[in-house]
N, C-alpha and C positions, 0 to 999 in steps of 0.2 A: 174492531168493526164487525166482526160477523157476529158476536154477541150482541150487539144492540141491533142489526138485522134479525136476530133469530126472538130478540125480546120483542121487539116490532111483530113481527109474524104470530106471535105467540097473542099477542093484545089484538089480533086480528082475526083470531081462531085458525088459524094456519099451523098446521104442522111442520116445521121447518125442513125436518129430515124426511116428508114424505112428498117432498114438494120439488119433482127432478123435471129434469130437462133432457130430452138425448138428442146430444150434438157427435157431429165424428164415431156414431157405434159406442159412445161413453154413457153415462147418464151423470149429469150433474146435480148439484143442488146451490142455491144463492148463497147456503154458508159454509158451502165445496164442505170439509170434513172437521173443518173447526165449529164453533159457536155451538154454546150454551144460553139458556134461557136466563137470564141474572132475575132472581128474584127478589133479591133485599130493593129490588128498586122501584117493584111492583104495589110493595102492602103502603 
């Protein structure tokens, strides 16, 4: 699931990993520390 969120963000011009949230004094991110961009699913 966070691979095809981070593929989504990517087709969106979104940087996935630079894209946080601070909740509770943390900073999050939507694909928390997993997810890769799949690109064989791109061309």
């Amino acid at each position: 699931m966070h691979d095809l969120q981070a593929t989504a963000l990517h087709q969106l011009g979104i940087h996935h990993e630079r894209l946080t949230f601070r909740f509770q004094g943390r900073d999050y991110r939507l694909t928390d520390v997993h997810g890769n961009v799949i690109r064989p699913i791109l061309a």
